[in-house]
C-alpha positions, 0 to 999 in steps of 0.5 A: 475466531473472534475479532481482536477488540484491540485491533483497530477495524479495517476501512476501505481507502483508495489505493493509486499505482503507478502504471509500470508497476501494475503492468507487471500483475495480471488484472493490475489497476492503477485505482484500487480499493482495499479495506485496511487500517495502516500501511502494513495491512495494505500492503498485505492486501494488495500482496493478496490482490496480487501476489509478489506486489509486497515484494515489489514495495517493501524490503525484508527488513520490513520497510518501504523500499527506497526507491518507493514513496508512499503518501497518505493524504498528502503525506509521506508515509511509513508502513506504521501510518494509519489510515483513516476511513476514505484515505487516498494513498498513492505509491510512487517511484521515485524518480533520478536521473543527471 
């Protein structure tokens, strides 16, 4: 099937994870490289990467769980925020405590 001409291409950006997290994915890494053109295609390539990591991340509304942040370029981000080619996300947990 042909490429969708209205769909925008897929660049590979770098892609950091916590430690604790990739723990629980057999070959976790912390830096990965994935091809995708905003947050939602991450997510679904690094699901593909390692299955159950979208569940991980994101609720089943679909969204970003809460206690996950995600930044892109320095910025927060939500699972619509595009990515440029060579973007640096990191996916942090948050953090409490008293």
């Amino acid at each position: 099937m042909p490429a969708d001409p209205q769909a925008p291409a897929r660049a590979p950006v770098r892609v950091r994870l916590p430690a604790h997290l990739v723990r629980l994915f057999p070959d976790g890494e912390t830096l990965a490289e994935v091809a995708a053109s905003d947050v939602r295609q991450l997510m679904d390539a690094l699901d593909a990467r390692w299955p159950g990591m979208r569940s991980r991340l994101c609720d089943e509304r679909p969204a970003i769980r809460r206690h996950i942040n995600v930044f892109v370029d320095g910025r927060r981000a939500r699972l619509d925020t595009p990515l440029a080619p060579g973007a640096d996300v990191f996916i942090l947990t948050a953090i409490s405590g008293g």
